[in-house]
Each structure stands twice: as structure tokens, then as C-alpha cells.
N, C-alpha and C positions, 0 to 999 in steps of 0.2 A: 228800641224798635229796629230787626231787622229790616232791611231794604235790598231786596236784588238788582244788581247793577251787572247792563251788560257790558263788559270790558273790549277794551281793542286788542285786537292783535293782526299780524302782517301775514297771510298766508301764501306762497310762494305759487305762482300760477302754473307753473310745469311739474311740480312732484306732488305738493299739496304740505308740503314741509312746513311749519309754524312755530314764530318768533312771537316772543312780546314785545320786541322793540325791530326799529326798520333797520334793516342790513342792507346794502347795497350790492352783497352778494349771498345767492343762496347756500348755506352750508353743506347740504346736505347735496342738489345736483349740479353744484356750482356755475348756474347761471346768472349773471348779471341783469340787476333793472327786473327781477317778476317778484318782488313781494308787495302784493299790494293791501291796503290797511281793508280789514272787514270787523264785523262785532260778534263777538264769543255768544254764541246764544245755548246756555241752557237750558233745553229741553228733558224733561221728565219722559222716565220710560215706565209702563207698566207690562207686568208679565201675565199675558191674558190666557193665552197656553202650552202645552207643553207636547213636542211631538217624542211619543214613545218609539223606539226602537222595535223591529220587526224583523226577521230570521230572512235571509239574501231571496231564500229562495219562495220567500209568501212575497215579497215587495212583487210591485205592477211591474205588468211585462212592457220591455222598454223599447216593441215594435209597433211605433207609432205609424196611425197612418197617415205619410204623407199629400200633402194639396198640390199639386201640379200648379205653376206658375203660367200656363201656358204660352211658357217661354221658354223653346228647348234650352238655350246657352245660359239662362239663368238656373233653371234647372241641373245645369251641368255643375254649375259653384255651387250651388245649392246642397247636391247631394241627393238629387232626386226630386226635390221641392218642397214647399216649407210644411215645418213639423208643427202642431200645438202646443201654444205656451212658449215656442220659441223667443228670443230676441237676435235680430241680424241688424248688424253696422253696417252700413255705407259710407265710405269715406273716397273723398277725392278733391281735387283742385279747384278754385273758382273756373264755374265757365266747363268743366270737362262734361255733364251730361246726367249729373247725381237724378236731379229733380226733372230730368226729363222719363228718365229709366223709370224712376219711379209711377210715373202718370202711366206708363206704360204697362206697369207691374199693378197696377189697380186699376187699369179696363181690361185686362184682360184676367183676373182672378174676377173683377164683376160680371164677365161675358159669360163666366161660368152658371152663373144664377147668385153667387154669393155677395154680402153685404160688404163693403168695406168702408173703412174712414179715414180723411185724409185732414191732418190736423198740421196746415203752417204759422207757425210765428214769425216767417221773413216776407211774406208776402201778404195784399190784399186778395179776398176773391175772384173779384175783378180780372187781376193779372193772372190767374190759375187757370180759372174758365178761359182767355182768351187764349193762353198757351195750350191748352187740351184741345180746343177747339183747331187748332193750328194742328194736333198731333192726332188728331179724329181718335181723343182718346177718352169720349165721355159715355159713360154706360149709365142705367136705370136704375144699376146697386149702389152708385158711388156715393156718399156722401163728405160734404167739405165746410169744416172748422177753422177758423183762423182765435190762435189763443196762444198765451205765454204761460200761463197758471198750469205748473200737474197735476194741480188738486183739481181743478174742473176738469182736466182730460181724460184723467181716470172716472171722474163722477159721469162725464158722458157716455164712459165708453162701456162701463159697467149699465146702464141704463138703454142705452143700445143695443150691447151686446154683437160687435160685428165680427166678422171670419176675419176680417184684418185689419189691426191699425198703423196705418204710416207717418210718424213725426217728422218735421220736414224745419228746424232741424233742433239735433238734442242738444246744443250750443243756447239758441234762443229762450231755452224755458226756464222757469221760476220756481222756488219752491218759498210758499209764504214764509215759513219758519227759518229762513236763512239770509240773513242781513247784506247780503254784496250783490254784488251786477252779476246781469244775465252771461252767461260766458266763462265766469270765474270758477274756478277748481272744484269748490266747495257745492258752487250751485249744479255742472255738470252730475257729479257724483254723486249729488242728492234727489236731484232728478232721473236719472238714470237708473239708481235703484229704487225707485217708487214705483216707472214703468216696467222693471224688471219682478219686483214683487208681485204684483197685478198680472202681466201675464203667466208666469204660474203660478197664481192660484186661479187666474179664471180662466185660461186656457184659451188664452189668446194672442198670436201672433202678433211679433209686433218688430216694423221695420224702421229702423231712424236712421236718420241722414246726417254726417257730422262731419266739422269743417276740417282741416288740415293747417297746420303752423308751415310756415317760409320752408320747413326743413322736409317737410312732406309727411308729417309725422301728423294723426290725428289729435287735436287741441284738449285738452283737456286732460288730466287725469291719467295716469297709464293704468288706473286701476278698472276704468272704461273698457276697452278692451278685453281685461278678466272678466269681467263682469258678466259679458253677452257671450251669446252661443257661437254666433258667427260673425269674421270679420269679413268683410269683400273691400278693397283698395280698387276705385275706379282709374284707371289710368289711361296715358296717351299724350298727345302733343296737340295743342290745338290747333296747330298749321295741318295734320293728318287727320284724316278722315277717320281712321281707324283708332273705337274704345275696346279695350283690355279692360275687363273684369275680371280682378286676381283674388282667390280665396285666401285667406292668411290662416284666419282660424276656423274651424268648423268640428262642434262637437259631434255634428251626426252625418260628418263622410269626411272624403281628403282633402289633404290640403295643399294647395299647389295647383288648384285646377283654373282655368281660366274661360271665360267664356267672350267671345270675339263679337264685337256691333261696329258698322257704319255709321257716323253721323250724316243725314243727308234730311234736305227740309222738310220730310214728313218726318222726322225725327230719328230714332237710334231702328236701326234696320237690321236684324241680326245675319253673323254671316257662318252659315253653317258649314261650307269649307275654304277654310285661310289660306290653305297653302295653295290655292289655283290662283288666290287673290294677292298672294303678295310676291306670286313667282309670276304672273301674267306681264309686267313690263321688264322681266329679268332681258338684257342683253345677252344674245347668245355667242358662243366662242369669241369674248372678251377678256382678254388679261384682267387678273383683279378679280374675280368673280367666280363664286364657287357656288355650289347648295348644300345646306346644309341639314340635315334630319333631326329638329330639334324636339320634345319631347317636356309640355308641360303637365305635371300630374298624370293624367294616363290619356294625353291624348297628344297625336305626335302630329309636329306642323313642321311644311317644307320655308325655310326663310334661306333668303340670298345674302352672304355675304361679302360684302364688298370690302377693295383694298388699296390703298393709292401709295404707291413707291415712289419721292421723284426728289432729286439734290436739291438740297436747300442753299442758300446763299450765305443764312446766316451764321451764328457762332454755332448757336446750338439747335441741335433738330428739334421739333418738335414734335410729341406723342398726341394725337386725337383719336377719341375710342366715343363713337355714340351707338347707342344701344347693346355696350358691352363695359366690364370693368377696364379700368385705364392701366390699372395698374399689373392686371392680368398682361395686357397689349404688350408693358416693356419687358415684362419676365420671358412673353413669349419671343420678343425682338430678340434680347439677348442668347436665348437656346438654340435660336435660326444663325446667329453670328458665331456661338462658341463650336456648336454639333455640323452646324448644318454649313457651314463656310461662305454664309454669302455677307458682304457688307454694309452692314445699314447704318452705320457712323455717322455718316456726311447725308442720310434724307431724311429727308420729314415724313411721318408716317400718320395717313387717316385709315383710321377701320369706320365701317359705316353696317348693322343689320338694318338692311331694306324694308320697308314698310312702317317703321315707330316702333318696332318691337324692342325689348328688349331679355337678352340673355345671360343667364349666371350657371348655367352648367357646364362642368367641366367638359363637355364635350365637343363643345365651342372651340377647344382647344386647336383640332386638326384642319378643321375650315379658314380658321385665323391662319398657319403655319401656310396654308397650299393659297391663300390668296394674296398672302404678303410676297411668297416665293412669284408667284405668276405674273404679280406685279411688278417685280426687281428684275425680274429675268425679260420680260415681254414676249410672255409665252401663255395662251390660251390654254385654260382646262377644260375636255369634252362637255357639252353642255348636256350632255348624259350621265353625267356621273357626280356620283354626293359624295361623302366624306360624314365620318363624326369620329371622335376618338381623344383622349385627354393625354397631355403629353407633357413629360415629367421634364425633372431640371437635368437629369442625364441624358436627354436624348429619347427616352425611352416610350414606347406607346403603351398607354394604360388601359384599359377595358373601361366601358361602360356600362348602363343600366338599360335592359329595356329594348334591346339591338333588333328584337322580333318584331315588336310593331313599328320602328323606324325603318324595318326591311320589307314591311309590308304596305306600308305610306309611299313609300320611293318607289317599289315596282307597281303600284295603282297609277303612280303619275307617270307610266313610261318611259322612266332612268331605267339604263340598261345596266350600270355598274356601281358597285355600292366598296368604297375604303372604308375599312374600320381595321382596331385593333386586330388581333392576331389572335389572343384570347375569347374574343368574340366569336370570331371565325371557325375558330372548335368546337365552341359550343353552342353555334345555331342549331335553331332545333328544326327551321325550316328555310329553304332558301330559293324555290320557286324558280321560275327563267331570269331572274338578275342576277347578274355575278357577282359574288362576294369577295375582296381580295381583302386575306389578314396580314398588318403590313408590324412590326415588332419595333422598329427603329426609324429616326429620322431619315436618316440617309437611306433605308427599305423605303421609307415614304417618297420623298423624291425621283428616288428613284424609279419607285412603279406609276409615278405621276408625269416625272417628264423626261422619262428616257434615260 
């Protein structure tokens, strides 16, 4: 007499990698301490049907049409707003604002007349209503589930049938057929494609919320992320008022776009132009301070950045870089010392972008250069004029991307003078009453900057 037996085995909580016996380190993404023990469940598969192949050009035309969020800046990561059948990730930090966006992103798809469902497994009702109630964000479409099973949330949701459903979060759920704790690799992955199958085939929208590891990486699975259509990274600093919605992946627009919110106590308040908002306490003709014309996805935001030059005491200086790479800061230190002849040996050096933001375009480069210089020197830059431009290890200024709406962001804001590249310079294609100066070399740079 056969007897099916389910076996143990260790499956690794960060790749999904699986051992028959415990390892103390994972082999495969070599992390220490994540293989934890669950049970081998064989499940039987039957093959019910068969999708036949079909000539590119009979397949369904792939101009869906979009549901307005009515939320411009969601709408902006979005890609115009949500498609059917979608699946969109949210990810972010404890405490940054996930589960508030969300109430917000379901009164206002219900304000439209539409139905939607909000299914949490980390909260009671009780707590939901009282927070929506706080966020005046309760409408007459909304409906609210609190459940850990995906087999009951697709059997509701199929039975409902609403324009949107929101898991709040895809961490907390269950899938009967699979033997380990809520959270675990196996469970995320198995849950995640069951809500993923469900909404295309019923064509239904559907947005999860999902937690993030120490590293800021979303928990689970990296096959999670393939899986959905879109990712959005909520970010920010919870000392600043100001949340960053960053698109990472989006099958139906770009990626890199960002949509900008307030936290303030009726909840996340959208801000639909940043650069008034994080250039408004900019100190004017201060050493150390420059603007800089930065450029996420296609939408270009003015940020101030800052620069502190001053002798240190100790053995060794110290590099601090918040809201930029660090490691960027010393490449750029040392091109200022070898090109540019000024000494920064013997000080400690903070870079600071103003407001929480954070930047990784090479463009960053020239605003860093003219605000470490103005710092060193104790010499103000015109509080009219911006800077962008990327700068090589020779000295050299490189071109950027994009130089026409950074030219046309700057002179909306009343900068009179705009440094960029030299290469840029040629090839504007417009350039309006700001002056444009194309600067080729460091020492061109200083020099058109401080005489």
C-alpha cells in the first residue's frame, strides 16, 4: 500500500532557492539565517485547456481604455491611469503612507460612481473606518473585507465583480495548498499569481500593497515584481513631509516618473508643482547653494543644492552625501582637486539636496562642482542662475538629456541664467529671454561662474 507523504524541505526566504536539509547559508544568493523549514506539497495538475495561437495581427488591440485615478500625480506613475486586468505593486517603508494613498485611491475611483474592494489582512475594520473617517475618505461604492485566505478573495471578488480591488497587504495572505507561514517565499508567490491570474481573466484591476526588507528591497520573491505590471516605490523620510512616488516598472508607460504628495493631517495632499515648494525656503546669495534643473522621467523639478566646506580637526575628512550617491561626492572631490586646483584635503565635506529628494542623474554633477567651489571659496552664486551638466574624470563637461524642458522649467521660475554643457548649447532648440552659457571644461566653468 502506497502512502503519500508530505516531506520537509528548507526553502530560502529571499531567492526561493530549496535544500532538503538546513544550510546555514544560502547557496544560491548567499544569505545567511533565511532558509526556513516548510512541507513539499504535491499538488496535481490537470490540463483543462489549450490556448491556440493566432496571427499578431487578428490578436485584441492593445489600446485599453484607461480609468482615471482621479489623482493627477498618480495618474502621472501610472501612465495615464489604471488599465483592466492590470496588477500594480506598492511598495514602501513602515509608517511612509502606503495604506493611506491607498484609501485615497479608493474614494476617489468610488466618487467616480464605480465599485471598488478593499481587502486587509493587517488590520481590523474598525481601524480602517476610523482612519478613512480621519481622511474623509469614505464614498457609497467602497466596500471593505478584512481576510488572509486567496481563495475566498478571489471567490468574493468574482461574485462581486468590482472596478477595483485593493490587497492591503500581498505579504499577509494564505494560499490553503501551501504548508508555511504567511510572509514566506512560497506563500507570497503563490498568492500573488492566483490574484494575478484572476485579474486577467476577469479583468479586473488590482492594486497590492507590499512590505519592504531592512534593505528597502520589496519582501518576498524577486519573481513578485516580474510577475505585476507595475511597480511604484513609495518613498521619503518620515521627519519630511514630502512622499515620492517613484515608478520602477510599468508595462503600459515610463518608467522613472514620479508623482509628489504632502503628508499633512487630512492625509497625503498632492503637490502639483515641487519646484515652488522645495525652492520656497532656498536661502538667497548664500555660499554653498546652488539650483539645480533636475529631470525625473519627463517631468523636470527645480531642487536646491547644498554644500558645506569647513577644516576638519581630525585625521581624516569626512564625505557626507544625503540625497545623492556618496561615492559620486568623492569622485567629484577629487576632479575639483586634481582639474580645478582647489584644496579639499584637510575639510570635511556635507552635500545635502534640499527637501528629501533624492538624485542619481549624471547631471547632478555640475551643481555638486559650483556648490562645493562656493563653499571653499566663500563666494555666492547669483541666486538667478542654475546649473546642470555631467562632468568627467578629465575635467571635461559632458552633455545631457532633456536640456529643453530643464530650459523651460527655469525660465517659468524667473532664473535669468541657465550653465550647461557646451554641447547643449548648440543644440538648443529653443532658448527664450534666459541666457544660456555652454561651458566645455572645468576651469571654463569657474570661470564663467566666479570670475
Amino acid at each position: 500500500m502506497n502512502k503519500q507523504k508530505n516531506k520537509t524541505i528548507y526553502v530560502c526566504q529571499q531567492c526561493g532557492y530549496k535544500s532538503r536539509k538546513w544550510l546555514g547559508r544560502c547557496t544560491d544568493c548567499g544569505e545567511w539565517d533565511s532558509l526556513v523549514e516548510e512541507l513539499e506539497m504535491k499538488v496535481g495538475t490537470a490540463l483543462t485547456s489549450v490556448n491556440k495561437p493566432v496571427p499578431l495581427h487578428l490578436a485584441p488591440d492593445g489600446d485599453e481604455e484607461r480609468t482615471s485615478t482621479g489623482m493627477a500625480e498618480l495618474d502621472r506613475v501610472l501612465g495615464g491611469g489604471i488599465v483592466p486586468g492590470s496588477v500594480t505593486l506598492i511598495g514602501g517603508e513602515p509608517g511612509i503612507g502606503k495604506s493611506t494613498l491607498l484609501l485615497h485611491l479608493l474614494a476617489e475611483f468610488a466618487e467616480q460612481g464605480k465599485t471598488v474592494l478593499y481587502v486587509s489582512g493587517e488590520e481590523s475594520a474598525r481601524q480602517i473606518k476610523l482612519r478613512a473617517k480621519r481622511l474623509e475618505a469614505i464614498q457609497p461604492g467602497e466596500f471593505l473585507a478584512t481576510e488572509n485566505a486567496v481563495e475566498k478573495i478571489i471567490a468574493m471578488t468574482r461574485e462581486m465583480r468590482p472596478d477595483l480591488l485593493a490587497v492591503d497587504s500581498i505579504q499577509t495572505l494564505t494560499c490553503a495548498e501551501i504548508a508555511s507561514a504567511p510572509g514566506s517565499v512560497t506563500q507570497v508567490r503563490e498568492s500573488a499569481y492566483r490574484l494575478l491570474e484572476m485579474a486577467k481573466s476577469d479583468d479586473v484591476p488590482v492594486v497590492m500593497v507590499g512590505h519592504v526588507t531592512k534593505e528597502g528591497a520589496i519582501a518576498g520573491p524577486k519573481v513578485l515584481e516580474h510577475m505585476v505590471d507595475t511597480v511604484l516605490y513609495f518613498e521619503g523620510d518620515r521627519s519630511h513631509a514630502f512622499r515620492i512616488l517613484r515608478t520602477v516598472k510599468n508595462r503600459f508607460g515610463s518608467t522613472n516618473e514620479i508623482g509628489v504628495f504632502e503628508m499633512k493631517q487630512e492625509g497625503l495632499v498632492q503637490v502639483s508643482n515641487p519646484s515652488e515648494i522645495f525652492l520656497a525656503e532656498r536661502p538667497l546669495d548664500e555660499p554653498g547653494s546652488v539650483v539645480l534643473p533636475s529631470v525625473e522621467g519627463s517631468r523636470p523639478i527645480l531642487v536646491e543644492v547644498q554644500a558645506l566646506v569647513s577644516p576638519t580637526n581630525l585625521g581624516t575628512a569626512r564625505r557626507t552625501a544625503i540625497g545623492a550617491d556618496q561615492q559620486r561626492l568623492s569622485l567629484l572631490c577629487a576632479v575639483l582637486e586634481k582639474k580645478g586646483g582647489m584644496d579639499l584635503y584637510g575639510h570635511d565635506i556635507f552635500l545635502n539636496i534640499a527637501g528629501g529628494m533624492r538624485i542619481d542623474e549624471p547631471a547632478l554633477d555640475l551643481g555638486v562642482i559650483c556648490a562645493l567651489a562656493s563653499s571653499l571659496l566663500e563666494r555666492s552664486i547669483p541666486s538667478t542662475t542654475v546649473v546642470c551638466g555631467e562632468v568627467g574624470l578629465a575635467g571635461e563637461v559632458r552633455a545631457v538629456g532633456q536640456v529643453d524642458i530643464r530650459v523651460r522649467e527655469a525660465e517659468r521660475l524667473g532664473f535669468t541664467r541657465f550653465i550647461m554643457p557646451r554641447s547643449n548649447r548648440e543644440r538648443l532648440s529653443r532658448q527664450g529671454e534666459i541666457e544660456c552659457i555652454g561651458v566645455a571644461s572645468l576651469s571654463e566653468l569657474l570661470e564663467v561662474v566666479f570670475g
